[in-house]
Each structure stands twice: as structure tokens, then as C-alpha cells.
N, C-alpha and C positions, 0 to 999 in steps of 0.2 A: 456739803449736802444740801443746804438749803438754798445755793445758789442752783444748784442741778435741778432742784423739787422747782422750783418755780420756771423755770427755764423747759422742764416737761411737761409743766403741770397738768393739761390737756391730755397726755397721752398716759399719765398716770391714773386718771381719774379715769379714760376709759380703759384702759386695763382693769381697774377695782371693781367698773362697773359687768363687765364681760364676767370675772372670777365671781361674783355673787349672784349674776344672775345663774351662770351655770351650775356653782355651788349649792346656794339657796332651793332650784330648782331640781337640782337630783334630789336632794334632802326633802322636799312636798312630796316626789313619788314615789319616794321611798320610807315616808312617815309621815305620811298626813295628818293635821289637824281635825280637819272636816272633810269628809264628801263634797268632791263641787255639785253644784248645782247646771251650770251650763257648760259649754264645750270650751275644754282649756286650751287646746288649739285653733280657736276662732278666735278666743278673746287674747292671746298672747301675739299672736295677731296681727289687731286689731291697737291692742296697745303699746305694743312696741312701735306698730308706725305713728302712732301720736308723740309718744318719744322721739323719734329719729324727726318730725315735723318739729316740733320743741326745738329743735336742737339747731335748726336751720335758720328759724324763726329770731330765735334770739342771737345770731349771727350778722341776720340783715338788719336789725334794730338797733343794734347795741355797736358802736362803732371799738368801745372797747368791754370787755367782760371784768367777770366781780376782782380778777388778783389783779389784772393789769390798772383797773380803776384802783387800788389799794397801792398800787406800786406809785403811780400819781398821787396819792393824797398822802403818802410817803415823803416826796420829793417837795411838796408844798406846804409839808408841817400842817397840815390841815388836824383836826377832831381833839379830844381831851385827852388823851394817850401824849400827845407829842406837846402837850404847854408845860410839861416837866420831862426830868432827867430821868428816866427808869432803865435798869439793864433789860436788853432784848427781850431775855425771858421769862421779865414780871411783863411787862406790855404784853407776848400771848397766851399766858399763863390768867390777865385779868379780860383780855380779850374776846377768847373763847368762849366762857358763859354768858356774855354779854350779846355776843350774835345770837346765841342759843336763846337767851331770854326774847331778843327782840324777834326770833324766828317762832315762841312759842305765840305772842302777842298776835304778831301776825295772821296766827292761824285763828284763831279766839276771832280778831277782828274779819275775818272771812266768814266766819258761822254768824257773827250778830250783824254786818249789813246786807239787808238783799239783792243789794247790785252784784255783791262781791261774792256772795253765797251761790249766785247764779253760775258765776265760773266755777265756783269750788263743787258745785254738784258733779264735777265729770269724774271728780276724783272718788267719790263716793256712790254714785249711782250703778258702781261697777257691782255683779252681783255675788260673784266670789269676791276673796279679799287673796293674795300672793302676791310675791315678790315685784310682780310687776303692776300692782294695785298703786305700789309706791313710788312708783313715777311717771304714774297715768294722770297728769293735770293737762289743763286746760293750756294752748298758747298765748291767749290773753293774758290768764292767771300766770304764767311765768314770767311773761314780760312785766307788770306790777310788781310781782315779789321780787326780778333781779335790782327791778329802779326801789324799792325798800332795802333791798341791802345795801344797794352801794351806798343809800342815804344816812344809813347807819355806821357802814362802816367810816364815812368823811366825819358823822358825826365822834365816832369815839377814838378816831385814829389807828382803827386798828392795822396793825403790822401786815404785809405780806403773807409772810410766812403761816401767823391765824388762820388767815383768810384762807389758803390754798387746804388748811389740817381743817379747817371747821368743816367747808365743803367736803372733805373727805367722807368727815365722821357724818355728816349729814346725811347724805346720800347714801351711805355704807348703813346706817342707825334705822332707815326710812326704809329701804329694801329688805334688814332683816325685820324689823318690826311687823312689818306688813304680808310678812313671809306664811304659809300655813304648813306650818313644821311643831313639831308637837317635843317640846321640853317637860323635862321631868317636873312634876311639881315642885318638888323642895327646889331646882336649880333655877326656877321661875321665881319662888317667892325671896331668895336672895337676890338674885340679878335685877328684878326692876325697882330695886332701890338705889343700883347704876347706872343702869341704861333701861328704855324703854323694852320691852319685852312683846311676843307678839299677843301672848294673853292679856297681856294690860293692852296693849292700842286697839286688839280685836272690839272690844268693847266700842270705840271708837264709833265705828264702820255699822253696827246695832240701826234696823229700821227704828229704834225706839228713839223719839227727840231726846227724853232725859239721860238717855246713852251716847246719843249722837254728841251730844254738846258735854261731852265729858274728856279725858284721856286727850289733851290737846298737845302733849310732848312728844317730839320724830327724835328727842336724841337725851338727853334727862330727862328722869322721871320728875325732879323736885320738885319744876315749877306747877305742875298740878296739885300737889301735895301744900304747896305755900299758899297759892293762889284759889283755893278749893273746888276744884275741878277734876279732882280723882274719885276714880269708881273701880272698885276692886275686881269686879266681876257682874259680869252680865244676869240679867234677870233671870235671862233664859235657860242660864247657861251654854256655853260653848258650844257643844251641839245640838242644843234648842233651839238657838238666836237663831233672824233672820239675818240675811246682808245685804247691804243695798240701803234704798231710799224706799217708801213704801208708794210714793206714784209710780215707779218703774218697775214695779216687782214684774208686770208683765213682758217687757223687752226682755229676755233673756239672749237674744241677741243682739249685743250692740255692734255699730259698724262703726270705723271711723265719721264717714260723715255724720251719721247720729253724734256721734260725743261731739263734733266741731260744733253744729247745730245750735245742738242742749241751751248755752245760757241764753239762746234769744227763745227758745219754739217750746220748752220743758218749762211746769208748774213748781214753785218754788216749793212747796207742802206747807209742814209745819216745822223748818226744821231750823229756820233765819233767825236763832236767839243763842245767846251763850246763857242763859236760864234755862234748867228743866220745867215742862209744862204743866208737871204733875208737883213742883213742889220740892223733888227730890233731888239729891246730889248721888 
């Protein structure tokens, strides 16, 4: 099985990507969270073709991608996984949260430098939040974050096999999160003490900086919870909150070229701190 899983891995991951977006997406019009605000067939779009550019992008950059770089750092005993004897299954068993740790860092460090906030505004400047909110970044921003993972994974050795599951739950974690599908409350206050939830990350996405810089988890919730970066719920409440960025509240249409633009031509605001401004967590 895990020789099959990596040997497809590409075409497994776009299978899971296809099932949830159609999945996730019948589920928003058929139980909305929120009212959108702008036209959902402009902006689905608009960001799927930044996706499908993504995608291109990091094909012509990347001579190899995150598993087959894992399958090399495999073959070279490379990171701290491989300087002892561990059976398979404790290497992706300690593996796992350890990409997810470095994947929350990641993102923390993208909201406190404004170089790097600049790219991360496309993800955020979007003015609904849905299924497709969560893999609307920037080209740049991906090509950074895939050259941070592979750094991490050489650095802690992690396993193939990790690598191909974490990506899974990643992307799989990041599309339902940022989904606007509307969960029972009690099945909400259980689940995001598993997984991120989209009540908990909606918070996230909040024009308010000491919202914005909260809720930094795409796949556990813990490392918010440890690192004190969790915010249980929005000021506004849920269908109070604004979304978005508050310079852009006026673009309600964006276009592709807009969001390619954004990190050189777009105002940073107030939002390049992993501190709230008012004090507050």
C-alpha cells in the first residue's frame, strides 16, 4: 500500500482535491455559514485559476516536489529521524506533528514579517472565506513555503510515507477549515480540539488585526492553544464579522491579475504583527 501511495501520489492528492472541493461545495449551498458578499462564480474563478497557476509554477521551479525530495533524503540518511533505529511507524507517527508544528510557525512567521505578509495578503484579502479561500495563495508564497518544507523535512528525516499523509491531511484540513458550512455547535466545540474547525479559523480571516493574528492552525488546533494564539470566537460574531483585509474592503471584485499584482501595488495595513494591537489575545 505504501508503495502504491507514493508511486500515485499526485494523482491521489488530485482526486482528494476534486472530492472536496465538490463535496465541501455542495455543502456551502446547501448550508451556508454566511451570506456572501461578492459573486461566487467570479471569485471561484478567479481562484481556482491562481491554483491551477500554483501548480504550474511550482513544477517549473522545483526540479523535484516535497515526497520525491523525501524519498532522496531517505536514500542519504539525511535529518534526526534517520541518526537512530526507529520501526517505520514511530518515524511517521513522530513525523507528522512535527511538519504540522513547523507548518504552523510558518504561518505566524508570514503575518510578523512584511515582506512575507505582502505575499500572504492574497490569501486573506479575499472577501468571502470558502473552500476555495484555502488554496488561494500567492505563487511566490508557495514556492517559499514548498523550499521551507523540504528544509524541514531534510532536517528531521521525515519518512516518505509522512510526507505524502501530512500533505494529504494538509490540504484536505485547509479546504474544510476554510469551507462556509455551518456545523452544529456542540459537533464544533468537540472537533476543534482535533482538528481545526471552520468556526475556529473563520476568526482567522476577521478584518480585526487582533483576530487576524490569532487561529494560526490549517490542521491541529493545539499549537494555538500552546503557543497562545487562540481565539475562541470572533468579536463580532460570525455573522457580524467582516472578511477580508480592511484596505480592500472596496475591491469586491478581484481578478486574477489583481491578486498576482497585490504583494508589490497593495498597502500592507495594520495587520504585519503576530501581536494584537489592542492588547488582546
Amino acid at each position: 500500500m505504501e508503495a502504491w501511495l507514493l508511486a500515485h501520489e499526485g494523482m491521489v492528492r488530485g482526486a482528494a482535491f476534486l472530492a472536496l472541493l465538490l463535496g465541501l461545495g455542495l455543502a456551502e449551498s446547501l448550508a451556508p455559514r454566511r451570506a456572501p458578499v461578492a459573486s461566487r462564480s467570479f471569485r471561484w474563478l478567479h481562484n481556482l485559476s491562481l491554483i491551477a497557476i500554483d501548480t504550474v509554477v511550482l513544477r517549473l521551479v522545483f526540479p523535484l516536489l516535497l515526497v520525491e525530495f523525501a524519498v532522496l533524503v531517505q536514500e542519504r540518511g539525511w535529518g534526526l529521524l534517520n541518526l537512530v533505529a526507529l520501526p517505520g511507524w514511530v518515524r511517521v507517527a513522530a513525523a507528522l506533528p512535527l511538519l504540522d508544528l513547523a507548518i504552523y510557525a510558518q504561518h505566524r512567521a508570514f503575518h510578523a514579517v512584511p515582506l512575507l505578509w505582502r505575499l500572504h495578503m492574497v490569501h486573506h484579502a479575499d472577501p468571502d472565506i470558502d473552500v476555495t479561500t484555502g488554496v488561494r495563495f500567492h505563487p511566490v508564497e508557495m514556492i517559499l513555503s514548498l523550499a521551507i518544507k523540504m528544509a524541514v523535512v531534510a532536517a528531521l528525516g521525515a519518512p516518505p510515507l509522512a510526507v505524502v499523509l501530512f500533505e494529504l491531511l494538509l490540504n484536505a484540513t485547509s479546504m474544510f477549515n476554510h469551507a462556509n458550512i455551518a456545523l452544529p455547535p456542540a459537533a464544533d466545540r468537540i472537533l476543534r480540539w482535533i482538528v481545526v474547525t471552520p468556526d475556529m479559523h473563520r476568526v482567522h480571516h476577521s478584518v480585526q488585526p487582533h483576530e487576524t493574528n490569532s487561529n494560526f492552525g490549517f490542521n491541529h488546533p493545539w499549537w494555538d492553544r500552546l503557543f497562545a494564539s487562540y481565539r475562541d470566537q470572533p468579536q463580532a460574531g460570525h455573522q457580524g464579522m467582516t472578511i477580508g483585509l480592511t484596505q480592500f474592503l472596496e475591491r469586491k471584485r478581484q481578478s486574477l491579475a489583481w491578486m498576482l499584482a497585490l504583494p508589490v501595488t497593495g498597502a500592507t495595513g495594520a495587520y504585519p504583527s503576530t501581536r494584537p494591537k489592542d492588547g488582546r489575545r
